[in-house]
C-alpha positions as CSV (number, residue, x, y, z in Angstrom):
1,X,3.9,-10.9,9.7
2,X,2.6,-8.8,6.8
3,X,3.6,-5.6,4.9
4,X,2.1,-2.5,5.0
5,X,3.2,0.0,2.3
6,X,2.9,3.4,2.9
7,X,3.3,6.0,0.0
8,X,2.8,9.3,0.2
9,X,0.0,10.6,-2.2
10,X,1.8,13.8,-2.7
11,X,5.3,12.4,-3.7
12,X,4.9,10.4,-6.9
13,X,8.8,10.3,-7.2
14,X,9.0,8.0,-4.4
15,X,7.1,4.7,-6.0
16,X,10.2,3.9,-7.8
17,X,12.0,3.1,-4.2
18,X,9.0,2.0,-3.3
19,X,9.0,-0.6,-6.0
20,X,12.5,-1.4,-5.3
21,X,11.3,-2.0,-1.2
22,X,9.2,-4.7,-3.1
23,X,11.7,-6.3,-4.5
24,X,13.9,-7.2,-1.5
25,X,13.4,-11.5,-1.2
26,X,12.0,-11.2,2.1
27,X,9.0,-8.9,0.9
28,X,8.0,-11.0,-1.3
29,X,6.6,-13.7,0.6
30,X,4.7,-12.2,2.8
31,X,0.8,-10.3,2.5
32,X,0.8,-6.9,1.2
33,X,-1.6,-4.0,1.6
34,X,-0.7,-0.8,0.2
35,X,-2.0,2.2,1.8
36,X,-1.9,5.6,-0.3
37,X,-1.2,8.4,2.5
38,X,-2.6,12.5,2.2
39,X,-5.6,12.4,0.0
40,X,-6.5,15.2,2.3
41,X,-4.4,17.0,0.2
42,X,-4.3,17.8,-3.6
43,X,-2.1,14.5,-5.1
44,X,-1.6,13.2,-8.5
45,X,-1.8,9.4,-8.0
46,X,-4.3,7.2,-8.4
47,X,-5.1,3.7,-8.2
48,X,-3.9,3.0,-12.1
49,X,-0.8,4.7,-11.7
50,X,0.2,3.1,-8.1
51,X,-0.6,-0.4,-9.3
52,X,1.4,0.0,-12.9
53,X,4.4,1.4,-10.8
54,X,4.5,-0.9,-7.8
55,X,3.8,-3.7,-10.5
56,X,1.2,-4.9,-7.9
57,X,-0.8,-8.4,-8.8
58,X,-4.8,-7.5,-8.8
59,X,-5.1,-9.5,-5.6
60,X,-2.7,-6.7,-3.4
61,X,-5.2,-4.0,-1.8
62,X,-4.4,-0.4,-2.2
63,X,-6.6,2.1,0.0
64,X,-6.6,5.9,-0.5
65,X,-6.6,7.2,3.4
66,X,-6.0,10.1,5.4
67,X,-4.5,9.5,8.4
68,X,-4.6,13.1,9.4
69,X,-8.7,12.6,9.3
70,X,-8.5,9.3,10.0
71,X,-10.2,8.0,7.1
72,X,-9.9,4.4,6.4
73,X,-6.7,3.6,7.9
74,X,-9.2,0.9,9.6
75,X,-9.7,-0.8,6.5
76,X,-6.1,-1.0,5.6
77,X,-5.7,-2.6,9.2
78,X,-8.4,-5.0,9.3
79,X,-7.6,-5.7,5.8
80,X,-4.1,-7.0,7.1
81,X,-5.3,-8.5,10.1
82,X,-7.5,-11.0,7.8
83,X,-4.2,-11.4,4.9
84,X,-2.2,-13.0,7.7
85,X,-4.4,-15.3,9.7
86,X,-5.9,-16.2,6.0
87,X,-1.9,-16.8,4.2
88,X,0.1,-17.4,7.5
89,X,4.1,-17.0,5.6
């Protein structure tokens, strides 16, 4: 079981629920990947500004993806795949 945070690249406003998702006990032990949704689209994150509002430790990955174009939502998959057979909660 893992985590998979969604945010969408075009709504900065929503990291602070996001953040507060994070939070919750039972999030906190488990693997995290962060996945940063519509860079097809003009946005106004990046990585600097997810990781100092999440509060994420260096070790969480964040990917920038389009799932519209399909871009790298495989990473952020495999990338979860390998964070819970590696840190089994």
């Amino acid at each position: 079981m893992g985590i998979i945070l969604v945010i969408d690249a075009t709504k900065p406003d929503t990291l602070a629920r996001a953040r507060e998702l994070l939070m919750l006990p039972s999030a906190s032990k488990l693997p995290l990947v962060v996945a940063v949704n519509k860079t097809d689209l003009p946005h106004l994150m990046d990585e600097v500004m997810v990781r100092e509002s999440l509060r994420l430790r260096d070790d969480v990955p964040v990917f920038f993806i389009s799932s519209l174009k399909r871009s790298d939502v495989h990473f952020v998959i495999e990338t979860m795949v390998d964070r819970i057979t590696r840190h089994p909660y």
